[in-house]
C-alpha positions in Angstrom: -17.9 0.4 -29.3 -21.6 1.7 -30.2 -19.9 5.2 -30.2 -17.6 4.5 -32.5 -20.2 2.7 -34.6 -22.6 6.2 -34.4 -19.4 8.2 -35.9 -19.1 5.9 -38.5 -16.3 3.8 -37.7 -16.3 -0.2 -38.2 -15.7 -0.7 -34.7 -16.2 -4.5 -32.7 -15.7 -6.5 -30.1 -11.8 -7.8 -30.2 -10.9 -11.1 -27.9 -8.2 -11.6 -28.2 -8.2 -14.2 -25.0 -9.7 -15.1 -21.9 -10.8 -11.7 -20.3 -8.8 -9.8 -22.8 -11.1 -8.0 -25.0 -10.4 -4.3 -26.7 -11.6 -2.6 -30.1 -11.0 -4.1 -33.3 -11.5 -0.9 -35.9 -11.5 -2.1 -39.9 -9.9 -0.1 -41.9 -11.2 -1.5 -45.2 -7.7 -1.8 -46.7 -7.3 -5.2 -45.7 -6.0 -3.8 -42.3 -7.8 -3.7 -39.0 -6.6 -1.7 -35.7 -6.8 -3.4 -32.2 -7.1 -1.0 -29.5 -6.1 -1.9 -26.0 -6.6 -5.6 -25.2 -3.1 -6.1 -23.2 -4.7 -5.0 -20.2 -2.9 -1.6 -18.8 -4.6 1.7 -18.3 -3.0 3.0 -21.3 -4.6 3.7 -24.9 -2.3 2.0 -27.8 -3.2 0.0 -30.6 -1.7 -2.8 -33.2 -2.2 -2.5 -36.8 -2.5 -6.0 -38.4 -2.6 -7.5 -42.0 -3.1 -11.0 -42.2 -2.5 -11.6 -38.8 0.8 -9.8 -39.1 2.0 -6.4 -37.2 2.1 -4.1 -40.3 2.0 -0.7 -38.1 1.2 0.4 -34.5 -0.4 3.7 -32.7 1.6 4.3 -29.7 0.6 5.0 -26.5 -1.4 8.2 -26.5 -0.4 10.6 -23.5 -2.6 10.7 -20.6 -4.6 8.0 -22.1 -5.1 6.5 -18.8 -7.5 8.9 -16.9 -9.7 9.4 -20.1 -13.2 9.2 -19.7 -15.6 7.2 -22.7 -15.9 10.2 -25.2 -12.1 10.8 -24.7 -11.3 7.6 -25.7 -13.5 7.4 -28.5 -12.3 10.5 -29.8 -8.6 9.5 -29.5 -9.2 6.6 -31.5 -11.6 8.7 -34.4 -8.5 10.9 -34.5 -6.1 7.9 -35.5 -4.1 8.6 -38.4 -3.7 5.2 -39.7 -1.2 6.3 -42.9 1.8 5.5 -41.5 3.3 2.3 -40.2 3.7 4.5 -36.6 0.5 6.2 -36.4 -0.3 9.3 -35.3 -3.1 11.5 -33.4 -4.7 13.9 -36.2 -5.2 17.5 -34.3 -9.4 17.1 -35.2 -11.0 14.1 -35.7 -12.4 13.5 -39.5 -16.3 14.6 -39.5 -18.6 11.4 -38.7 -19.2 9.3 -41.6 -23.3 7.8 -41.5 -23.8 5.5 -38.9 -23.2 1.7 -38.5 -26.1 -0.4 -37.0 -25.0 -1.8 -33.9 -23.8 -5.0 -33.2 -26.0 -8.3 -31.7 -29.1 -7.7 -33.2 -31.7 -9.8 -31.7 -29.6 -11.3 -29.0 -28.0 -8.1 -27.6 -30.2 -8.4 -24.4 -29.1 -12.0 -23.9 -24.9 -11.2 -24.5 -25.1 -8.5 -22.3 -26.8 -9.9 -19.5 -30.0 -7.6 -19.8 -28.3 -5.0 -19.2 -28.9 -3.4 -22.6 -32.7 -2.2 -23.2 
């Protein structure tokens, strides 16, 4: 999520349930796309409005040996557009970074594993 966050995208924490958690990208049209929180080694995402399914990025091939920067780059490169998304060839250039997210208490809701 902090990658996403350093290229510019609006990027958080999704949970969606117990143990499911993904990426929840705004899209600051009143949309917002969650990445990946059904659990399978595959990269897909739902686009929601209002709580409804308003569009939806299939899965993206070979998705599920992709390392971090892979990932993060699949989802930059979302084309968002169309109510079935597409991969752009080249991800749009980095917008100025977001802060990242939990501030003061990032040590404490990672576990101190964050420094």
């Amino acid at each position: 999520m902090d990658a996403l966050r350093e290229r510019g995208l609006d990027a958080h924490v999704a949970r969606e349930g117990v143990y499911r958690t993904g990426v929840r990208v705004v899209l600051h049209d009143g949309r917002e796309a969650v990445w990946d929180t059904d659990d399978t080694a595959s990269l897909e995402a739902q686009v929601m409005r209002d709580g409804m399914l308003v569009g939806f990025v299939p899965c993206v091939e070979g998705s599920g040996d992709f390392d971090l920067d892979q990932t993060v780059d699949a989802i930059a490169r979302a084309d968002y557009s169309r109510p079935v998304a597409r991969e752009r060839p080249t991800a749009p250039p980095p917008s100025a970074p977001l802060p990242r997210e939990g501030g003061l208490f990032r040590r404490f809701l990672g576990g101190f594993r964050e420094r």
